[in-house]
C-alpha positions as CSV (number, residue, x, y, z in Angstrom):
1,X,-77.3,20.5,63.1
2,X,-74.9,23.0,61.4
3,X,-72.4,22.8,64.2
4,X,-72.2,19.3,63.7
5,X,-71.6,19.4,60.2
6,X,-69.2,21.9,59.9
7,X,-67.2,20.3,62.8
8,X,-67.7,16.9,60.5
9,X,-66.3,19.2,57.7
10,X,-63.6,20.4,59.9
11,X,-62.7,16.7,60.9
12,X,-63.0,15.2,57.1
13,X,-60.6,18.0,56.1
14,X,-57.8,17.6,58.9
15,X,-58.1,13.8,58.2
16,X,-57.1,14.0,55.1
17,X,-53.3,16.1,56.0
18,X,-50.4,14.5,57.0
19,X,-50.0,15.8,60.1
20,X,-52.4,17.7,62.8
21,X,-53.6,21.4,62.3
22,X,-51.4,23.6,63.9
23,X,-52.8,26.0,66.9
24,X,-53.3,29.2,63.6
25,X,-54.7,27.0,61.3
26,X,-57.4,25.5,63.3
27,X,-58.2,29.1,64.7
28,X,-58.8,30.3,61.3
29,X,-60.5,27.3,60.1
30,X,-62.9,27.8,63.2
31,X,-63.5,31.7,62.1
32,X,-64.1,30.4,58.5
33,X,-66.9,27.7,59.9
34,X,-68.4,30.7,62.0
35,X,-69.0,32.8,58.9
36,X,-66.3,34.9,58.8
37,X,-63.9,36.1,56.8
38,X,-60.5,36.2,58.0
39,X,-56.8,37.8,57.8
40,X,-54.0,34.8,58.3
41,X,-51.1,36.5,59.1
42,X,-48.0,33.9,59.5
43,X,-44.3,33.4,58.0
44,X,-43.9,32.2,54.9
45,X,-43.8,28.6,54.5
46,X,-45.5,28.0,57.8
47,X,-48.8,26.5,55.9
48,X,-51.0,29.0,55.3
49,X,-52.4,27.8,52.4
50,X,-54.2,24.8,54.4
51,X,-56.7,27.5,55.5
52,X,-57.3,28.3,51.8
53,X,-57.6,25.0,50.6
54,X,-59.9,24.3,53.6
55,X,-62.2,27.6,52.4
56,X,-62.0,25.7,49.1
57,X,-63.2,22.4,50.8
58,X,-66.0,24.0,52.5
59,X,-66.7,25.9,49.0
60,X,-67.1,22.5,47.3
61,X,-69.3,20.8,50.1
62,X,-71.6,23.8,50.1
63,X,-71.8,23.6,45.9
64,X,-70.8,27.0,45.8
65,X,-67.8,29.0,43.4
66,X,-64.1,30.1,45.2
67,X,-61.9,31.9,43.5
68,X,-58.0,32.0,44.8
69,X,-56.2,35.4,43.2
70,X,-52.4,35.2,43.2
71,X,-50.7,38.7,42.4
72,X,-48.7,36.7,39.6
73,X,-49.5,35.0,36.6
74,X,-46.4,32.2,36.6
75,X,-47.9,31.6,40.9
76,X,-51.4,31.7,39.5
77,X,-50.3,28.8,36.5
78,X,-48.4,26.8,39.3
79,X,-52.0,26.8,41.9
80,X,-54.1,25.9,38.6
81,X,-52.0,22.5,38.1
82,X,-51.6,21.8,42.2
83,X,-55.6,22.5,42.3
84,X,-56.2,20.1,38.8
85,X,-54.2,17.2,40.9
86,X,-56.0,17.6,43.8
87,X,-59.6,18.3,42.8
88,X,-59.8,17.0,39.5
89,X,-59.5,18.9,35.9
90,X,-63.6,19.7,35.5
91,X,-63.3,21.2,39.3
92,X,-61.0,24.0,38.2
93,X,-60.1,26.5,36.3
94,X,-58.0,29.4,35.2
95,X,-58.5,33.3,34.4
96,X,-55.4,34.8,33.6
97,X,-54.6,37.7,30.9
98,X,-52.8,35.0,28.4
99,X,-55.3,32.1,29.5
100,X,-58.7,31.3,30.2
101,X,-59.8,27.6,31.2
102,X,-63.0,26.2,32.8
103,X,-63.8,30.0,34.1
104,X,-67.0,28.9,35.4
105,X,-65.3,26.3,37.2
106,X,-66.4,25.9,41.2
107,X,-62.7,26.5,41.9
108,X,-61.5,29.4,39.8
109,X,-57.5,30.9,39.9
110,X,-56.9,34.3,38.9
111,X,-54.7,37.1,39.2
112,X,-55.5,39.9,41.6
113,X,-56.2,42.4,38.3
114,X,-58.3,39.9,36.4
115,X,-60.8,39.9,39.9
116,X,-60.6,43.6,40.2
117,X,-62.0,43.7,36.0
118,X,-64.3,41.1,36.7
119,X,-66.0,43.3,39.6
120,X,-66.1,46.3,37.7
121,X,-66.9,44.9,34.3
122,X,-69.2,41.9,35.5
123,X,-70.2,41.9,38.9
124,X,-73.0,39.2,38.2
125,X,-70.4,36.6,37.6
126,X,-69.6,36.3,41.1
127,X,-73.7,35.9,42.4
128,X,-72.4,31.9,43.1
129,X,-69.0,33.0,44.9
130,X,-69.2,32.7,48.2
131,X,-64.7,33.1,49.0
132,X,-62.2,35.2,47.5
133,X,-58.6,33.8,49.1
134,X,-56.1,36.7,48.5
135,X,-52.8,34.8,48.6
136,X,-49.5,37.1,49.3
137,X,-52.2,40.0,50.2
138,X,-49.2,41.9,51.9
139,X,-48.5,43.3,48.5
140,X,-51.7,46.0,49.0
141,X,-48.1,48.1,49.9
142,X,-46.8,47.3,46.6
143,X,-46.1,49.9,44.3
144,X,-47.8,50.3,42.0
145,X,-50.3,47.1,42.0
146,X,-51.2,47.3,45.5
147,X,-54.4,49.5,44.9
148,X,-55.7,46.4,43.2
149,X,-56.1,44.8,46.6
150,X,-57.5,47.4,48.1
151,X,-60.1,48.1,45.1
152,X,-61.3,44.1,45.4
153,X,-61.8,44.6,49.2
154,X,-64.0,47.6,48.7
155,X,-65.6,46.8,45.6
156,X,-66.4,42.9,46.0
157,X,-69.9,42.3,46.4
158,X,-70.8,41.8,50.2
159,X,-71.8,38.5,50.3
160,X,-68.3,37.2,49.5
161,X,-66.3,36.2,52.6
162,X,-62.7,36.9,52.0
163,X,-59.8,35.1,52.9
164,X,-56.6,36.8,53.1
165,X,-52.5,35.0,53.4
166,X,-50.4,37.1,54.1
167,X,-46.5,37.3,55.5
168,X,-46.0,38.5,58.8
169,X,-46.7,41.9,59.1
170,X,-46.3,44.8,61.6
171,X,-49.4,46.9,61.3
172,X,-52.0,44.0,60.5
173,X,-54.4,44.7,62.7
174,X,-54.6,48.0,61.3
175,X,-54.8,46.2,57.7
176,X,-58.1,43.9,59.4
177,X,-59.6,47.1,61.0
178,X,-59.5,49.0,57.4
179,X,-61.0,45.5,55.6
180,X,-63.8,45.4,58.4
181,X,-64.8,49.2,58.1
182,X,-65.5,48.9,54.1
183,X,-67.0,45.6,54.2
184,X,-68.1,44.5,57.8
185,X,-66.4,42.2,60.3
186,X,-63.0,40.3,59.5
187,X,-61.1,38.2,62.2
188,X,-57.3,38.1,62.0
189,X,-55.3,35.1,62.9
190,X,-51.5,35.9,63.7
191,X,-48.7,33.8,63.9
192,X,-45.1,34.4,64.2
193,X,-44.0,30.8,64.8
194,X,-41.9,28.6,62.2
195,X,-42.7,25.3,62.2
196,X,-38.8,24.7,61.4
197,X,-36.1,27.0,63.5
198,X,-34.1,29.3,60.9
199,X,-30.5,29.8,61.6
200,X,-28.7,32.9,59.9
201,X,-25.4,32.5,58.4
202,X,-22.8,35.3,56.8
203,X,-20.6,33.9,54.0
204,X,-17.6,35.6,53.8
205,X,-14.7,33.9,51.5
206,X,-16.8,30.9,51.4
207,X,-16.9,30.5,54.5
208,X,-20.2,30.5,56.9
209,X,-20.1,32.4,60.2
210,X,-23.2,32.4,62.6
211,X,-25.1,35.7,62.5
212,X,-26.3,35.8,66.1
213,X,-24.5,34.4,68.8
214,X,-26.9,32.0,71.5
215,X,-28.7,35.2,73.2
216,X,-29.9,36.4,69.8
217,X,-27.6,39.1,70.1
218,X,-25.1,39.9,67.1
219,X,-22.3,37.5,66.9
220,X,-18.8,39.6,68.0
221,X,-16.7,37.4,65.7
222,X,-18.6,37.1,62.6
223,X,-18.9,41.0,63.0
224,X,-15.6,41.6,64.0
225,X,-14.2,39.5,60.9
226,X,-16.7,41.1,58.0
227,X,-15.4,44.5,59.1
228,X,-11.6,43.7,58.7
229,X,-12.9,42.0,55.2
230,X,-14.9,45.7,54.0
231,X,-11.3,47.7,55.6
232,X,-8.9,45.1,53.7
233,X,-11.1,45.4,50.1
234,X,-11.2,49.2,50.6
235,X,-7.6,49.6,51.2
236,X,-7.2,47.6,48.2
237,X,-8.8,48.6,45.7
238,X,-11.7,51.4,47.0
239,X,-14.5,48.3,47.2
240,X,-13.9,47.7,43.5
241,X,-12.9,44.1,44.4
242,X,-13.7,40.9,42.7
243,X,-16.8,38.8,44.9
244,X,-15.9,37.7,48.3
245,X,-17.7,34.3,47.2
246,X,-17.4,32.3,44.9
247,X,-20.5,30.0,43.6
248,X,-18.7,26.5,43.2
249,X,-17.2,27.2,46.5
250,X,-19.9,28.2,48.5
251,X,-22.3,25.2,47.2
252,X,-19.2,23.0,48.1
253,X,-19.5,24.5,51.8
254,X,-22.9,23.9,51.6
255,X,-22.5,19.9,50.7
256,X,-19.8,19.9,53.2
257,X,-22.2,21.3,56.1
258,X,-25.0,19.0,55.1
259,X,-27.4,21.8,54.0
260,X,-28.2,20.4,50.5
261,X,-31.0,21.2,49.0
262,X,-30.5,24.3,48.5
263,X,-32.2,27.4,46.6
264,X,-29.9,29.9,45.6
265,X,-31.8,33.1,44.9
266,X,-29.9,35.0,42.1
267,X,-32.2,38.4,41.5
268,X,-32.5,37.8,37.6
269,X,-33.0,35.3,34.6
270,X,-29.8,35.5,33.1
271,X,-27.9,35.1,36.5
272,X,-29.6,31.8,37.3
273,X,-28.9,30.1,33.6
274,X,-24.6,31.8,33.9
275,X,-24.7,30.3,37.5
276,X,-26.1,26.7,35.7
277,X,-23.4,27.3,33.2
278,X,-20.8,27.9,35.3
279,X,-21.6,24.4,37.5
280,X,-21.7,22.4,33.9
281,X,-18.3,24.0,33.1
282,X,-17.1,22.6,36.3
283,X,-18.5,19.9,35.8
284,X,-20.1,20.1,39.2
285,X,-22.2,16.5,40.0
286,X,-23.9,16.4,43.0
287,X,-26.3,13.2,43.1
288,X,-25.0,9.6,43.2
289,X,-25.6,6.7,40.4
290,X,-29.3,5.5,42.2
291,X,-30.5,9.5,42.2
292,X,-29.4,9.9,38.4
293,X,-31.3,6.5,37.6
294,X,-34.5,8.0,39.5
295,X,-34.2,11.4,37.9
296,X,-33.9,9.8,34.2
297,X,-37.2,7.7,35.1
298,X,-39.0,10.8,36.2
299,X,-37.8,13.2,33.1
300,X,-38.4,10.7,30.8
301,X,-42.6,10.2,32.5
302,X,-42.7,14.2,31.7
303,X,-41.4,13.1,28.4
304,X,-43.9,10.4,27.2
305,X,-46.7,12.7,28.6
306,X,-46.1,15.2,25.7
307,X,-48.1,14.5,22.6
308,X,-47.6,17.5,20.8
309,X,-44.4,16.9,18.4
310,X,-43.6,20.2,18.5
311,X,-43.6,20.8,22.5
312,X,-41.1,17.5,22.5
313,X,-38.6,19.8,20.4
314,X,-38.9,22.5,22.3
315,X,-39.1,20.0,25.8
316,X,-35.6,18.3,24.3
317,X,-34.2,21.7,23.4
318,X,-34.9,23.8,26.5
319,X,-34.5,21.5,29.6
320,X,-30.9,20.6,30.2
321,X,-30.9,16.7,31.1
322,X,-27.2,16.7,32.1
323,X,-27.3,19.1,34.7
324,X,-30.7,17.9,36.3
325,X,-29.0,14.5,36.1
326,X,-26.2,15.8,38.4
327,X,-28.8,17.5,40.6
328,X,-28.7,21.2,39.4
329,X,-31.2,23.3,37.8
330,X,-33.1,26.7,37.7
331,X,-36.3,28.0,38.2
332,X,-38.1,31.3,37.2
333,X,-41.2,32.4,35.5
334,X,-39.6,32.6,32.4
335,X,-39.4,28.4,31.9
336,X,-42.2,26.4,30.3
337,X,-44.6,24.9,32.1
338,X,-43.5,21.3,31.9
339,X,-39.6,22.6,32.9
340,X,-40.7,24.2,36.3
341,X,-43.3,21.2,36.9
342,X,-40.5,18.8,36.4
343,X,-38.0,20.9,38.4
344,X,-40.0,21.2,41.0
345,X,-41.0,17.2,41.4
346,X,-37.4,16.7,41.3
347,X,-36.9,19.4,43.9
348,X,-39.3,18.1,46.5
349,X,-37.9,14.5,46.0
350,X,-34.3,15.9,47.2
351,X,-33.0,14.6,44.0
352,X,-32.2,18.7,42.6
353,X,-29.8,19.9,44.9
354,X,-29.2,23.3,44.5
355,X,-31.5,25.3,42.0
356,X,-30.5,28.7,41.4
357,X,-33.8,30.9,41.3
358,X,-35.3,34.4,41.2
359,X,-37.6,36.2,44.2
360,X,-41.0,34.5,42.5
361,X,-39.5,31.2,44.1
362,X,-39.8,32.7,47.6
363,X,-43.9,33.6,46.8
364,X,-46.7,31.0,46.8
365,X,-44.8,28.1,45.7
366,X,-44.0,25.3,47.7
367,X,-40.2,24.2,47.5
368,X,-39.3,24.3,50.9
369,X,-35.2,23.5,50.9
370,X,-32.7,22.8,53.8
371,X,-30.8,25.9,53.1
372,X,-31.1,29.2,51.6
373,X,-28.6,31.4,50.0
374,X,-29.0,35.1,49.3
375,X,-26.2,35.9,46.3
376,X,-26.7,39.4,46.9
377,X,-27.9,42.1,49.4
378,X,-28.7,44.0,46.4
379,X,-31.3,44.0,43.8
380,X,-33.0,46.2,41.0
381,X,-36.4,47.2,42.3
382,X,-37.5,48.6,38.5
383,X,-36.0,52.6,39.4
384,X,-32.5,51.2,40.7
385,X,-30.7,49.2,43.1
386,X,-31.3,48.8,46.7
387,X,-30.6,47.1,49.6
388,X,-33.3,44.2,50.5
389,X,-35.9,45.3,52.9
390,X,-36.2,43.2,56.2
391,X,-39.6,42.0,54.6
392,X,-37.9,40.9,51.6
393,X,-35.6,39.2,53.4
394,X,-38.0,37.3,55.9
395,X,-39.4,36.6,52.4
396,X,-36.4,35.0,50.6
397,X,-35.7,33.1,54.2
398,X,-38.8,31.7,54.9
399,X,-38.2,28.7,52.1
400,X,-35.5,27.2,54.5
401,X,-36.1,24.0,56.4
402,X,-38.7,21.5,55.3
403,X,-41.4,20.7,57.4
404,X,-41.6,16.8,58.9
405,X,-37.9,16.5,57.7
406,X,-35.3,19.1,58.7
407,X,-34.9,20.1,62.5
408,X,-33.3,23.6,61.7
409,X,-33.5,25.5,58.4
410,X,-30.6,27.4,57.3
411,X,-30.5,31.2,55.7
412,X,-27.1,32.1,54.4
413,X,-26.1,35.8,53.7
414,X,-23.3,36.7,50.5
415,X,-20.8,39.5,52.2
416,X,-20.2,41.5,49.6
417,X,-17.5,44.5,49.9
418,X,-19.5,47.1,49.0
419,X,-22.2,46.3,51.3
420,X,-21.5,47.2,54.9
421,X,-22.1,44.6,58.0
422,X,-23.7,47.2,59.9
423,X,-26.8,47.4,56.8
424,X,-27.3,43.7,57.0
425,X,-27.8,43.3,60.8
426,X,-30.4,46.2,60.7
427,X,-31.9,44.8,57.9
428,X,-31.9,41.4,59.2
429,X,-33.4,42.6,62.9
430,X,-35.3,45.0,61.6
431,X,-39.0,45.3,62.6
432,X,-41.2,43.4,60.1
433,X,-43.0,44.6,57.1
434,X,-45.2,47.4,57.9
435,X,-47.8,47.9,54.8
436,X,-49.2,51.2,53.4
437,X,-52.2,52.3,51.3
438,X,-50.8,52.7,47.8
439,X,-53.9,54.5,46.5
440,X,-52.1,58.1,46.4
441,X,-48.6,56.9,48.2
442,X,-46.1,57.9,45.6
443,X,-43.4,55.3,44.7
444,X,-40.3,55.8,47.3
445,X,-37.0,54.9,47.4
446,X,-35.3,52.3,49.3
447,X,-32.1,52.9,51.4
């Protein structure tokens, strides 16, 4: 009898997507219906969140509490208002350190900190939960929140079945076998499969050159034609040479290879609104007379659907109408709520075009695009700057091609002078991310 409900479970659930369960996520829906907990491991963007949202299905046929921890509280907002429109507003709620809604909610989203508090502080609150999904749970090797994960997997009470996403990663079996030892059995699921093929490009003056050649090997030419670029800008001026690509240019290259939409990851706030300022200067317009007629309808739905006089102001004052009109915008966890929800509708109708972003577009949220573009190999890591890590590039990546619509995905590379073509091949086929315990690692330093 309880085979044949779960499997009826298993069945409502899948009949409900809009399209089959892959080979991973049927594996790990299987585990889940078995009583375990389970480890997805898979490349981002490839749909592992269908295996939380069945745990949260399962969850609500059973009558019992899940809670789904994000390690930030802008990802955490975003799965509070996808999880309101799918199960309802008295269904969830949200436990953040600025918010708390409906906390004793059957479906609760937190951040990884708040669940760690809650177990040390108040342990009986979590008698009725029977999951803990730990999205992005690759970041245990983050320094220096990464402990948090590891306290929640040794700490939560026992009869909680955890559910871990995480990206592709080297060493997870060695991450399962540590979960199983402090709190019994886990299964891991691994998948290194994209549902959408990624093709890497290097832009150099604007220009896109293939990465690899056909055998996956480095491409002769597009190495052979960055090098002459680093020896001509050193003879010049000693690397101190304005960018070898330009913005307007390289989004006209995009448009021209037909790999709009686009996100175009730009490692800080006030890079993504000059970028924005730079297109309205131009007076860069990307959509046509029928997608500015759609986007006005949609802004101006958001719009009536603010009572509060004051949040119109602010609404009217903050969003730029123009530029989303002419299919631009940004997106980062600085923006109001109604901005990013708005941004991202647009987004996933193909009617934004190119939104210029920071990394927390690359974790959790779903804006898949056709194209990616990486402005710099560079970025501040909070002690100085370093060069991306081959996880942080798989990362960034993984948001190119859209599944059910695009046949390849496309990752595009900025050559920059002062960063060799020799460090972004070994970066970009470099072994995947390999995670640590961050418990007494000290912080290190990225080359």
């Amino acid at each position: 009898m309880r085979a044949a409900r779960q499997h009826s479970l298993k069945e409502e659930f899948a009949a409900s997507l809009p399209w089959p369960l892959d080979a991973f996520q049927d594996e790990a829906i299987d585990k889940l219906d078995a009583g375990a907990g389970v480890l997805v491991c898979a490349p981002t963007s490839s749909g592992k969140t269908i295996v939380a949202e069945y745990a949260i299905f399962r969850a609500l046929a059973e009558g019992v509490q899940v809670i789904y921890t994000t390690p930030l509280k802008a990802l955490s907002n975003q799965k509070f208002r996808d999880f309101q429109r799918a199960y309802g507003e008295e269904t969830v709620g949200l436990v953040t350190g600025e918010n708390t809604i409906n906390e004793l909610a059957p479906v609760v989203v937190m951040t990884t900190e708040i669940l760690r508090n809650v177990i040390y502080e108040d342990a009986q609150r979590l008698r009725n939960v029977s999951y803990v999904i730990l999205d992005e749970v690759h970041y245990i090797d983050d320094m220096p929140r990464g402990s948090v994960w590891e306290e929640i997997v040794i700490q939560a009470p026992a009869h909680i079945k955890l559910v871990g996403l995480s990206a592709t990663i080297g060493n997870y079996r060695e991450l399962a076998d540590w979960m199983s030892e402090n709190r019994g059995h886990l299964d891991t699921v691994y998948t290194d499969r994209r549902p959408v093929e990624l093709r890497l490009w290097l832009s150099i003056q604007n220009r896109f050159y293939p990465l690899f050649g056909p055998d996956g090997g480095v491409d002769q030419e597009t190495w052979a034609k960055a090098a002459s670029e680093e020896e001509a800008a050193y003879r010049v001026n000693r690397f101190r040479s304005l960018p070898s690509n330009d913005l307007l240019h390289v989004i006209s290259e995009l448009e021209k290879q037909r790999m709009l939409p686009a996100i175009y990851f730009i490692f800080s706030r006030r890079g993504c609104r000059e970028a924005l300022q730079r297109c309205a200067y131009h007076a860069l317009d990307l959509t046509s007379e029928t997608e500015k007629k759609t986007i006005d309808a949609l802004a101006a739905e958001r719009v009536r659907g603010l009572k509060d006089p004051d949040e119109m102001a602010l609404y009217n004052r903050m969003v730029d109408g123009g530029m989303l009109r002419r299919g631009l915008a940004v997106h980062h966890a600085g923006l109001l709520p109604f901005h990013k929800e708005l941004v991202e509708e647009l987004f996933t109708q193909g009617l934004i075009k190119v939104v210029f972003a920071t990394e927390t577009l690359s974790l959790g949220i779903n804006m898949p695009a056709r194209a990616v573009v990486v402005s710099s190999f560079t970025k501040f890591d909070g002690v100085n700057f370093s060069n991306l890590t081959t996880g942080e590039l798989t990362q960034l990546m993984g948001r190119a091609g859209r599944r059910g619509i695009d046949v390849l995905g496309h990752g595009i590379i900025s050559k920059e002078s002062d960063v060799e073509i020799g460090t972004i091949y070994e970066v970009a086929m470099g072994e995947g991310l390999v995670i640590e315990s961050t418990f007494t690692r000290p912080p290190r330093r990225r080359s």
